[in-house]
C-alpha positions in Angstrom: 83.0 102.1 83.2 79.6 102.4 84.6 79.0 106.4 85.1 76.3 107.6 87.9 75.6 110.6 89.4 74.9 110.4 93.2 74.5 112.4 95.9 73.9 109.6 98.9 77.2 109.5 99.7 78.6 112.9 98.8 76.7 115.3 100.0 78.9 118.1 100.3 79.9 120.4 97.7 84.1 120.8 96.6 85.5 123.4 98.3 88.1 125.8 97.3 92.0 125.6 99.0 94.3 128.3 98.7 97.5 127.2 97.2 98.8 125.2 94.4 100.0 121.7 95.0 101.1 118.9 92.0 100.2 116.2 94.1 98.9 116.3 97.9 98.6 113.8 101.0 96.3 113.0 104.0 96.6 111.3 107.5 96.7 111.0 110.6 99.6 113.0 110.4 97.9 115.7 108.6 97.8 116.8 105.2 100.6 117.5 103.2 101.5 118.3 99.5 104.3 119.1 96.8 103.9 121.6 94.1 105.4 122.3 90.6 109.1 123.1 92.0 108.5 119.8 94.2 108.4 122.7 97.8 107.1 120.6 100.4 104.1 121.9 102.3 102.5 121.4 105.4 98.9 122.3 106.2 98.3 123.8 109.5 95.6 125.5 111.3 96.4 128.7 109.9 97.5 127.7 106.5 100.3 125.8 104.1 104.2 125.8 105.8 106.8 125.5 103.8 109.0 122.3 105.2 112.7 121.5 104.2 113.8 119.7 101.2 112.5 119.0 97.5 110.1 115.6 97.0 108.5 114.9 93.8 105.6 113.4 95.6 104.7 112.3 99.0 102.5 110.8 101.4 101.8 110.2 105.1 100.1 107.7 107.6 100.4 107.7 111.2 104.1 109.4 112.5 105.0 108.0 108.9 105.9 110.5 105.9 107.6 108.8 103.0 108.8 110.5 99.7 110.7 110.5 96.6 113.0 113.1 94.8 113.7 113.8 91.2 116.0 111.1 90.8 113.7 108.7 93.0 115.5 108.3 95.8 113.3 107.6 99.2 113.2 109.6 101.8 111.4 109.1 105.4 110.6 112.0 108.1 111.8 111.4 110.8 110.2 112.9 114.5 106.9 113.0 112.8 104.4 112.9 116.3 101.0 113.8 117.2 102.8 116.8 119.1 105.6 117.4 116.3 103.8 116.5 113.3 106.3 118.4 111.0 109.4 116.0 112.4 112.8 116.9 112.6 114.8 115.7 109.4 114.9 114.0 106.4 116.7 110.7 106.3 117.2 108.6 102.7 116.6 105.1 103.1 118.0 102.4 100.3 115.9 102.0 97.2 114.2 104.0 94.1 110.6 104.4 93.8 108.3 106.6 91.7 105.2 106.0 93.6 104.8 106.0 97.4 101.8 105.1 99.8 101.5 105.0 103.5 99.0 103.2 105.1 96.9 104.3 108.3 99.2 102.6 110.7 102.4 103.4 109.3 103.2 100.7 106.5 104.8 101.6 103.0 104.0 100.4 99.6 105.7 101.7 96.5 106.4 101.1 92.5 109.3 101.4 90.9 110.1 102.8 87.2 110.0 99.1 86.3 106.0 99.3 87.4 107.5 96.6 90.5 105.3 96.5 93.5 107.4 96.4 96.9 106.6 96.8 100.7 108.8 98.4 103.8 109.0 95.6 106.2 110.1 97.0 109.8 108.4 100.4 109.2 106.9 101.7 113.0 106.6 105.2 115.2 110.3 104.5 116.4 111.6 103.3 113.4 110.1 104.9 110.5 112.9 104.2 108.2 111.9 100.2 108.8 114.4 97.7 107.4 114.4 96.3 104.4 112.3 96.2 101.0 110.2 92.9 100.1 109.1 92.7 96.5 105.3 91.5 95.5 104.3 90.2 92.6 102.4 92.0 89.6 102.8 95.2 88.0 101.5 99.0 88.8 102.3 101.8 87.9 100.8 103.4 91.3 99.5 101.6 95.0 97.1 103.1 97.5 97.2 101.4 100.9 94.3 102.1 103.2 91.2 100.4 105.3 89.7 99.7 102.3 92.7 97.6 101.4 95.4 97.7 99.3 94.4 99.1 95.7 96.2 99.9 92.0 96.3 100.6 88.3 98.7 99.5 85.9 100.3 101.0 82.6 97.1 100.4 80.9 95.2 102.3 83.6 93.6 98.6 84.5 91.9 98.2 88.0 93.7 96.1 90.7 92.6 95.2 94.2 94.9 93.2 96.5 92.7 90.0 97.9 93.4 89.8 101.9 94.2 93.2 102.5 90.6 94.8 103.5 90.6 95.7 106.9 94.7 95.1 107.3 96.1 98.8 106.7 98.3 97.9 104.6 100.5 95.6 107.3 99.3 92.5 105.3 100.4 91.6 102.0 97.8 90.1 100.9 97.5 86.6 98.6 96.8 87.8 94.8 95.6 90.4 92.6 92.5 91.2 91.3 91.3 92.5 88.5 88.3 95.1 89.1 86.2 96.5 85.9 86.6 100.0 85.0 89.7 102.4 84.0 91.4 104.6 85.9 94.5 106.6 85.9 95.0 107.0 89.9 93.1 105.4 92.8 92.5 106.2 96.7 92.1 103.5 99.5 90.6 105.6 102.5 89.1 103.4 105.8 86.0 102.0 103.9 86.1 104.1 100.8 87.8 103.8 97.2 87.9 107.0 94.6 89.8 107.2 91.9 90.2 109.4 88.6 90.5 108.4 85.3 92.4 109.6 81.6 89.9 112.6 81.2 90.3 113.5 85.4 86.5 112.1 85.7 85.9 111.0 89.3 84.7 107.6 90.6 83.5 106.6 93.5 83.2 102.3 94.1 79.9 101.5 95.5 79.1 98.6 97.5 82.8 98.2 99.1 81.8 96.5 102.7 84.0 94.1 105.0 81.8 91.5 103.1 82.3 92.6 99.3 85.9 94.4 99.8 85.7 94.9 96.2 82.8 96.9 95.6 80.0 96.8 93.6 79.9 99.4 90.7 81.2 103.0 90.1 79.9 105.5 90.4 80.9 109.1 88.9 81.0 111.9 91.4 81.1 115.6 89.7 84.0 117.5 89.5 87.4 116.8 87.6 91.1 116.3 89.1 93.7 114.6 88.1 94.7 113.3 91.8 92.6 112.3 94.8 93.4 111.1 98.0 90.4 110.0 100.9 91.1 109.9 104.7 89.8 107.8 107.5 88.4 111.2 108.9 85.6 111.4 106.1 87.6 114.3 104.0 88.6 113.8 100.2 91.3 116.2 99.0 92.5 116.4 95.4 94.3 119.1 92.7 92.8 119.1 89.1 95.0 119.9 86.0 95.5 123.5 87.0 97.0 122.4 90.3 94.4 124.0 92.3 93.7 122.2 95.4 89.8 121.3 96.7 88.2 118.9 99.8 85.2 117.6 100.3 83.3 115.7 102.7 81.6 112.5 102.4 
């Protein structure tokens, strides 16, 4: 993987969050997070809140927040609004999954312990739970729906991007896979932006991703280390490094 420092596009430093969080999520819906005892937590204003319920990881689009337990079954939130963004109640919907992603508008992509790729079809604000599952075809081990398309790595930490899903949010599935150069070990679609990390919790940064060239360009390594990153529409990257400390930054 091609390795450059840059500071065109990041121009902000990291910045310290308290808390500690395994894994955490942003969106619309706000920025959320699971820690070592798979607690749920919500970011407000004022700090994290502790919501209902144990998820091994999470994530959250637009009135959408999808997770997965221990034993990896899937769970939505339901209620989730601009008004009452921590919802009412979790509600289990069919299926096992040990890697979630909600896209800006809602949609849901997931992998299963088997490394198959499957979308929510019916998913919306009044009916978060959606219908039914549809499989796609390849193999990841983890999916990232965003503007920047639909995006994921493998078992051998190979570089996937979905062709026909720039610009869709994750609503369409897209015609074939991809491969893009590099390695990583987890990767972020935000609105026009795709980070990911890599085996040694480098960070990477793909240059050149327009409406034109979906797929980018080259990487580019951005200082810092964690071992999971997400990026928002908004222009904020969060992450938590090996200690489980959580950071942001701006682009």
């Amino acid at each position: 993987m091609v390795k450059y420092l840059f500071s065109d596009t990041f121009s902000h430093d990291w910045v310290s969050v308290q808390g500690s969080l395994k894994h955490v999520a942003v969106g619309d819906a706000g920025v959320w997070g699971v820690n070592v005892n798979d607690e749920i937590w919500y970011r407000d204003p004022t700090g994290w809140t502790k919501i209902d319920g144990l998820l091994k990881q999470i994530d959250v689009g637009r009135d959408v927040l999808c997770g997965f337990n221990r034993h990896d079954n899937v769970y939505v939130r339901d209620g989730v609004t601009a008004g009452n963004p921590l919802g009412t109640r979790w509600q289990q919907v069919a299926g096992s999954l040990k890697h979630v992603s909600v896209g800006p508008t809602g949609s849901v992509w997931g992998v299963n312990q088997h490394d198959q790729i499957f979308i929510r079809d019916g998913v919306s604000s009044s009916n978060p739970r959606g219908t039914t599952w549809r499989r796609i075809d390849g193999a990841l081990k983890q999916v990232s729906v965003g503007g920047a398309g639909v995006w994921g790595v493998n078992s051998a930490d190979q570089i996937w991007y979905r062709d026909g899903t720039a610009k869709e949010l994750g609503e369409a599935s897209g015609s074939a896979w991809k491969r893009i150069d590099g390695a990583l070990k987890y990767i972020a679609s935000g609105s026009s932006t795709v980070l990911g990390v890599n085996a040694k919790d480098e960070i990477f940064y793909r240059h050149g991703v327009t409406p034109s060239t979906p797929t980018g360009t080259t990487w580019l390594q951005v200082p810092g280390a964690l071992k999971q990153i997400e990026a928002h529409s908004g222009g904020v990257i969060w992450g938590v490094n090996s200690g489980n400390a959580i950071w942001n930054r701006k682009l």
